[in-house]
PASEBA-1860 file (N, C-alpha, C; in nm, 3 decimals):
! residues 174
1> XXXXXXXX> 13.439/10.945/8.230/13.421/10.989/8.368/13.334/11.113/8.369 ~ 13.215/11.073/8.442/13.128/11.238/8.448/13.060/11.251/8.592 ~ 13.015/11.338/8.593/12.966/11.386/8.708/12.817/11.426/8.602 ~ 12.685/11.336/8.661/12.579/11.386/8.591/12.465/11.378/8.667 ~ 12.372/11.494/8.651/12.304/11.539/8.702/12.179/11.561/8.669 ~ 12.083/11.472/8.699/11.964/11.406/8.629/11.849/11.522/8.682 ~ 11.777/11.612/8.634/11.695/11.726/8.665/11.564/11.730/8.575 ~ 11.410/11.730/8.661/11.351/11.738/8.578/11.247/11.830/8.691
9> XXXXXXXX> 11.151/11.893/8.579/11.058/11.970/8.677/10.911/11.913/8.638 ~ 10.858/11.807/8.734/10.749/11.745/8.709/10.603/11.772/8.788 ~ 10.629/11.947/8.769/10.473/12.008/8.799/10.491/12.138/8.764 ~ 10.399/12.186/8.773/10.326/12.279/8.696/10.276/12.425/8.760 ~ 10.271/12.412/8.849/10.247/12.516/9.002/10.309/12.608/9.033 ~ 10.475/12.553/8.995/10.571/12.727/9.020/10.699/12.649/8.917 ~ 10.693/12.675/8.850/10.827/12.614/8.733/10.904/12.671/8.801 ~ 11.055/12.567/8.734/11.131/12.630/8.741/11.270/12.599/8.661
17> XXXXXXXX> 11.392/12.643/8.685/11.451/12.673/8.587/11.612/12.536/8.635 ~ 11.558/12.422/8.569/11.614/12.263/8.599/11.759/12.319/8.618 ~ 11.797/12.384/8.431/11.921/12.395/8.435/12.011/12.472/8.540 ~ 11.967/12.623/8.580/12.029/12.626/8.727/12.041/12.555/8.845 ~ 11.916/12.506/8.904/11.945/12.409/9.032/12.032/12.290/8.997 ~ 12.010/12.218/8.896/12.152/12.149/8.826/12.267/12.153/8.856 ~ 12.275/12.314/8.831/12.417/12.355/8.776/12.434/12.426/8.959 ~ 12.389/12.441/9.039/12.393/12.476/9.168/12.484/12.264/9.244
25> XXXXXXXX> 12.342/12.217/9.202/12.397/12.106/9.241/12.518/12.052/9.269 ~ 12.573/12.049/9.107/12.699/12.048/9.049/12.773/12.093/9.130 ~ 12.790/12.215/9.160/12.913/12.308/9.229/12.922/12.267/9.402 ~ 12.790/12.189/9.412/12.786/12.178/9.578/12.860/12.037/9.562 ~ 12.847/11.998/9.475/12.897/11.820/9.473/13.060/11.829/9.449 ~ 13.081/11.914/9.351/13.227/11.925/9.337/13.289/12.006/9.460 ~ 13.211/12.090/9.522/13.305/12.103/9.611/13.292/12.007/9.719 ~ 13.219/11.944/9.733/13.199/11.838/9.830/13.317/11.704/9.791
33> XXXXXXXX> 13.385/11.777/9.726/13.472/11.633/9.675/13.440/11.514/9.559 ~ 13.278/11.528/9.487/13.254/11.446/9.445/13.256/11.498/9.281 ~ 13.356/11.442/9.237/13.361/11.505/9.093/13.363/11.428/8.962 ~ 13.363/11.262/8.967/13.366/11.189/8.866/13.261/11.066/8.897 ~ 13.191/11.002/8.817/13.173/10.888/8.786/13.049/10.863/8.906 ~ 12.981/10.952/8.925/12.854/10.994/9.015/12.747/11.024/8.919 ~ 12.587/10.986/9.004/12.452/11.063/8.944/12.387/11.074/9.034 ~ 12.328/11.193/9.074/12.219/11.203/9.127/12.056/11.302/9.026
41> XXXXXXXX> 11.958/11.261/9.103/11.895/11.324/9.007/11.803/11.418/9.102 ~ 11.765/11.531/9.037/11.726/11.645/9.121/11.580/11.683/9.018 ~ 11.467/11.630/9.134/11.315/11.597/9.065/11.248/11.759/9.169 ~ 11.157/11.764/9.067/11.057/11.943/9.149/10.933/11.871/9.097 ~ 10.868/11.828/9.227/10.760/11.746/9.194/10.629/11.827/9.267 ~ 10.464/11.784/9.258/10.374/11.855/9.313/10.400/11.817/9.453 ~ 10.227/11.868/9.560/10.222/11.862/9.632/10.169/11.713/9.704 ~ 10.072/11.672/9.599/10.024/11.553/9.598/10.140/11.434/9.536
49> XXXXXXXX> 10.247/11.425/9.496/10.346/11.353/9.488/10.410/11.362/9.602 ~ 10.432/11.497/9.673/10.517/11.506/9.754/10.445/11.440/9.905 ~ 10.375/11.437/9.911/10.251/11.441/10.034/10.273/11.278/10.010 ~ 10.273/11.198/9.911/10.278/11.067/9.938/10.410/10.964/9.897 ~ 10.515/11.083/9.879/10.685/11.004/9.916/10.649/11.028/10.067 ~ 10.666/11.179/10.149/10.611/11.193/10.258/10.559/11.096/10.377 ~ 10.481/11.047/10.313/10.430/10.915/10.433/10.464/10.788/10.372 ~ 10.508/10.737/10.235/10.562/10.646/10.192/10.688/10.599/10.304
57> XXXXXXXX> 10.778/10.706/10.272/10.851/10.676/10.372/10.903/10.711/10.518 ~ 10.891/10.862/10.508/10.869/10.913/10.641/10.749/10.922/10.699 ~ 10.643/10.823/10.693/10.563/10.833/10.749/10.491/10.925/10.823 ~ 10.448/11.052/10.751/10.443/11.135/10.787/10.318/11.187/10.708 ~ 10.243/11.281/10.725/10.095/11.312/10.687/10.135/11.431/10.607 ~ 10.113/11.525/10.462/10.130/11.590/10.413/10.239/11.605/10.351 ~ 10.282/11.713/10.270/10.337/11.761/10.170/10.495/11.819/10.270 ~ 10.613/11.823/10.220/10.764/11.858/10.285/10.821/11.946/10.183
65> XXXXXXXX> 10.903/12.021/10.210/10.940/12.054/10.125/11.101/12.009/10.063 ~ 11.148/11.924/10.080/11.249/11.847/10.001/11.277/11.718/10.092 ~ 11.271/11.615/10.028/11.340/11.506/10.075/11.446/11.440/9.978 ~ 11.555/11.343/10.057/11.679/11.308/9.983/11.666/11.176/10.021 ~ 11.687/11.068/9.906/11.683/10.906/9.897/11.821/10.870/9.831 ~ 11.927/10.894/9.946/12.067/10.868/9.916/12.038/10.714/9.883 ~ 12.133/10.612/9.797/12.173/10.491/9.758/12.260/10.465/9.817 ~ 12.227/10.373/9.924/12.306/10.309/9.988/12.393/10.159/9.964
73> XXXXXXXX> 12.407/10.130/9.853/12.458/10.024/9.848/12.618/10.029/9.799 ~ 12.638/9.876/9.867/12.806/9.881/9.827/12.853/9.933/9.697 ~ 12.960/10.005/9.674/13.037/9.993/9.537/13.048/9.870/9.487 ~ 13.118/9.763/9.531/13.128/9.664/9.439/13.047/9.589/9.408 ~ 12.931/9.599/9.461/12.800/9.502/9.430/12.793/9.530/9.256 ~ 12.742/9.413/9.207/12.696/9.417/9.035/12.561/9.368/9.034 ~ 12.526/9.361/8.929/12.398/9.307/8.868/12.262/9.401/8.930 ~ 12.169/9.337/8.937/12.025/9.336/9.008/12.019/9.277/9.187
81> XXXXXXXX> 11.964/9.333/9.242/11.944/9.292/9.375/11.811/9.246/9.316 ~ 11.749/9.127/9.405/11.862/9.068/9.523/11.927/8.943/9.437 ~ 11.937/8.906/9.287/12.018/8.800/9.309/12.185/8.847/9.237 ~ 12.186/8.945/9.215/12.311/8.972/9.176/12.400/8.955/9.062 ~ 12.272/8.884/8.954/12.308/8.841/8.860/12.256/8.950/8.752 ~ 12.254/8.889/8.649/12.146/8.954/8.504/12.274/9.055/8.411 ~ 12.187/9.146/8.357/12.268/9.258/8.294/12.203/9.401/8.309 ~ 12.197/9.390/8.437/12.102/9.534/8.484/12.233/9.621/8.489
89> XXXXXXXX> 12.178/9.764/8.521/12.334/9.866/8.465/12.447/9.841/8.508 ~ 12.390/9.820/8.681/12.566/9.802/8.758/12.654/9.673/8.645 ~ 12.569/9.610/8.631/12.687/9.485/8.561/12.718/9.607/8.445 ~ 12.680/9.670/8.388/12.742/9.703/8.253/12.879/9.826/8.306 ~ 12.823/9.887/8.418/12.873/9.982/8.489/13.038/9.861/8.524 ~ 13.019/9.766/8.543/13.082/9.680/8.643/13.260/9.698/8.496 ~ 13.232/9.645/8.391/13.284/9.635/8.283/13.353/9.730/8.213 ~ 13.319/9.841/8.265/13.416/10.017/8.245/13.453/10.087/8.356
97> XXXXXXXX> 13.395/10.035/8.461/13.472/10.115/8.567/13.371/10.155/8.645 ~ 13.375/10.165/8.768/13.246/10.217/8.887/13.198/10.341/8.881 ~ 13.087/10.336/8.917/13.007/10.410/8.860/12.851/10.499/9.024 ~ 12.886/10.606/9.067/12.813/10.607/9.165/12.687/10.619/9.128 ~ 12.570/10.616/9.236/12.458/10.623/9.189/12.417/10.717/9.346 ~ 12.451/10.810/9.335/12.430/10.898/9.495/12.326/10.909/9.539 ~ 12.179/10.933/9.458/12.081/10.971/9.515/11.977/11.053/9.422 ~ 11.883/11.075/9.515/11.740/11.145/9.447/11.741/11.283/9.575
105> XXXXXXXX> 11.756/11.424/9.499/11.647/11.514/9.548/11.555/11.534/9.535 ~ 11.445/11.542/9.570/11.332/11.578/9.536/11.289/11.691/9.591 ~ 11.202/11.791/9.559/11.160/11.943/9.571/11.028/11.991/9.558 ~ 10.976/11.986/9.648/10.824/12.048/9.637/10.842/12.192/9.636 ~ 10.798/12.253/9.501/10.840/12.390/9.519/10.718/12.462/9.568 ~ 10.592/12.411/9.584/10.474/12.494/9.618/10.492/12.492/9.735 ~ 10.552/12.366/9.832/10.578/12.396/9.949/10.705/12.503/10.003 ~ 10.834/12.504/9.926/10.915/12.617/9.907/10.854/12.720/9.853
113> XXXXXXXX> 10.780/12.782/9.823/10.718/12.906/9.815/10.671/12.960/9.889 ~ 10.573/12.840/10.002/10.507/12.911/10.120/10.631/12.963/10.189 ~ 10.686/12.842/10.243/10.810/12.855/10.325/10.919/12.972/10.315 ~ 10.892/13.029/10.169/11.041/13.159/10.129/10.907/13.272/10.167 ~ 10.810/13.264/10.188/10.715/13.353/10.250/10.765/13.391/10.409 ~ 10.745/13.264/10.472/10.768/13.257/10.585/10.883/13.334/10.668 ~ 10.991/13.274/10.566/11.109/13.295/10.618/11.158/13.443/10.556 ~ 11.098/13.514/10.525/11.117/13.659/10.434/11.231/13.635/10.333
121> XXXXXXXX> 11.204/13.548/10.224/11.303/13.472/10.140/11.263/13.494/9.985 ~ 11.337/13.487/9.860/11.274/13.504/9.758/11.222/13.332/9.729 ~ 11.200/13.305/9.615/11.165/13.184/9.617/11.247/13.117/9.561 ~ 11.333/13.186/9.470/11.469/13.141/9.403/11.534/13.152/9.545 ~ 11.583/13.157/9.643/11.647/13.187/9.768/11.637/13.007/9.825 ~ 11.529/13.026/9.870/11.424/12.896/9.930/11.476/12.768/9.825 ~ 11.496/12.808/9.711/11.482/12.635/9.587/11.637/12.617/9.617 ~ 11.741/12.716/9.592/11.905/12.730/9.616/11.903/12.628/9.794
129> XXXXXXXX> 11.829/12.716/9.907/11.876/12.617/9.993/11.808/12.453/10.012 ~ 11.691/12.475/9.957/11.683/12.338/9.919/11.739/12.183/9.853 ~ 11.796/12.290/9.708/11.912/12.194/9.626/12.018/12.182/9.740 ~ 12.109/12.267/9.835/12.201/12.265/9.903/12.130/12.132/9.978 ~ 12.086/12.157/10.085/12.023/12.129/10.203/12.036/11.962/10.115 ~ 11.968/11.962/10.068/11.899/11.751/9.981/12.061/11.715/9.948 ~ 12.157/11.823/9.836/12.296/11.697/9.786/12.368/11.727/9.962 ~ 12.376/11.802/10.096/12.415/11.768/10.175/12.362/11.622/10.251
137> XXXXXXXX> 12.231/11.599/10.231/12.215/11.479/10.279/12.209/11.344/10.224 ~ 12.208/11.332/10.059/12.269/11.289/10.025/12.426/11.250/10.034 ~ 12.512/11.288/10.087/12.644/11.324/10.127/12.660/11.279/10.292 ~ 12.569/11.259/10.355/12.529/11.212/10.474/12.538/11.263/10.595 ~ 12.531/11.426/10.571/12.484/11.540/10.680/12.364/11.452/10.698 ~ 12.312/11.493/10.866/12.218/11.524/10.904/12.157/11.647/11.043 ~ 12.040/11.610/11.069/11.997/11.742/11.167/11.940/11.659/11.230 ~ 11.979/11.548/11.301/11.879/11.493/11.418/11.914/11.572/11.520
145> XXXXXXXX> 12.019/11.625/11.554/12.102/11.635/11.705/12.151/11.801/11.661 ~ 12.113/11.869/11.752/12.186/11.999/11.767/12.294/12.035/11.707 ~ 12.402/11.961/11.740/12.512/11.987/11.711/12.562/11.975/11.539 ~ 12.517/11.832/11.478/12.464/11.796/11.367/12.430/11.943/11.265 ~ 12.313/11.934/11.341/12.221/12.046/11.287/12.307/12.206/11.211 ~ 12.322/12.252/11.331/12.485/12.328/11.309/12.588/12.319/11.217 ~ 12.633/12.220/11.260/12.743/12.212/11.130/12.680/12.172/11.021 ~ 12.516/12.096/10.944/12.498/12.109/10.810/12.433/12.267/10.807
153> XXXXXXXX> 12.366/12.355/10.893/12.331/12.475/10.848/12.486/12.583/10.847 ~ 12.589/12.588/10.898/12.697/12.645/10.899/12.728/12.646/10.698 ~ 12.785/12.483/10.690/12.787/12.381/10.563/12.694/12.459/10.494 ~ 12.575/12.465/10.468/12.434/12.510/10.382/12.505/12.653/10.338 ~ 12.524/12.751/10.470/12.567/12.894/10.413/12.659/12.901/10.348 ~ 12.770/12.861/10.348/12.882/12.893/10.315/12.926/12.819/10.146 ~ 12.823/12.716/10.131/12.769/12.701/9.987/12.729/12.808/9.896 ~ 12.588/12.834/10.014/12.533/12.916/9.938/12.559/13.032/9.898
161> XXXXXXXX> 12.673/13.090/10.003/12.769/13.196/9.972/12.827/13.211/9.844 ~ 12.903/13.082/9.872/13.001/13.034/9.730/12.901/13.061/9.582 ~ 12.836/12.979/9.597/12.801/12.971/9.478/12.654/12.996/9.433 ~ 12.603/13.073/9.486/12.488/13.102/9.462/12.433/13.252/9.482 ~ 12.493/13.286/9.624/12.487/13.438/9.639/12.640/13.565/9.588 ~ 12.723/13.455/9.559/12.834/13.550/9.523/12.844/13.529/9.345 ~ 12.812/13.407/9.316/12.822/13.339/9.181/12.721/13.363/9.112 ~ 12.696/13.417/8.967/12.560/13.402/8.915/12.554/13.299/8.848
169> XXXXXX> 12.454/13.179/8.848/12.403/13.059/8.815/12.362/13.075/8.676 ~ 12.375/12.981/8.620/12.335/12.995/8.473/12.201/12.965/8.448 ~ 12.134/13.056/8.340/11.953/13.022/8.310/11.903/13.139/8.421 ~ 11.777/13.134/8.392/11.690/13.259/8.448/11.660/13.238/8.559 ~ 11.611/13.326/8.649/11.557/13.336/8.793/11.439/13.215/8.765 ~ 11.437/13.107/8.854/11.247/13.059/8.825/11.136/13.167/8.864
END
């Protein structure tokens, strides 16, 4: 039973430091209730990657600075979609016990850099509410609606309180 947390930093523009936002992740997921037999993976990609998940799926023109591709499919489903068969992971997953597959953050940090500009923010500040902000919607906060909105930015602080501004994170500042 694990809770694992798939992190890679796949540009070059403003590194940064996997194993903390990871380990930020982590603490937002466990306290979110989610503590066994979960993965999500938490990607810091360019601008030109980001610019074309961006309109891939949100159809949208340019670069964002984090989007979240929660997995929506049943628990008990096995095999390969769409025929449900084969020995793709879920079947192997199927044979020891269930196994989540939560989601993808993804992180444009050149675009979080402008943005921790903007907002008079450090840039380690900006990447913390980012990781928050993506495993909340993964988790299935959203901000269409005012009210929404509110309770995941309320949610966002009081994370970030926890464990990021009161807690020191392991590994270096990026």
């Amino acid at each position: 039973m694990s809770l694992d947390i798939y992190a890679a930093d796949e540009q070059a523009d403003h590194p940064v430091a996997v194993e903390r936002w990871a380990a930020l992740a982590r603490a937002v997921l466990e306290a979110e209730g989610i503590t066994t037999d979960t993965e999500v993976s938490l990607l810091f990609i360019d601008e030109a990657a980001m610019a074309a998940l961006n309109e891939r799926f949100l159809d949208h023109q340019g670069p964002t600075d984090v989007l979240s591709f929660p997995i929506e499919d049943e628990a008990d489903r096995s095999g390969r979609s769409p025929d449900e068969g084969g020995t793709g992971p879920a079947s192997i997953e199927a044979a020891t016990g269930w196994h989540q597959l939560l989601g993808d953050v993804v992180i444009c940090p050149t675009v979080a850099a402008v943005n921790a500009v903007e907002h008079g923010a450090t840039f380690d500040d900006e990447i913390a509410l980012l990781v928050v902000h993506g495993i909340l919607h993964l988790l299935g906060m959203d901000h269409e609606v005012d009210e929404e909105a509110e309770r995941m930015e309320r949610r966002e602080q009081r994370l970030l309180d926890r464990f990021y501004r009161q807690a020191p994170l392991p590994g270096p500042p990026s």
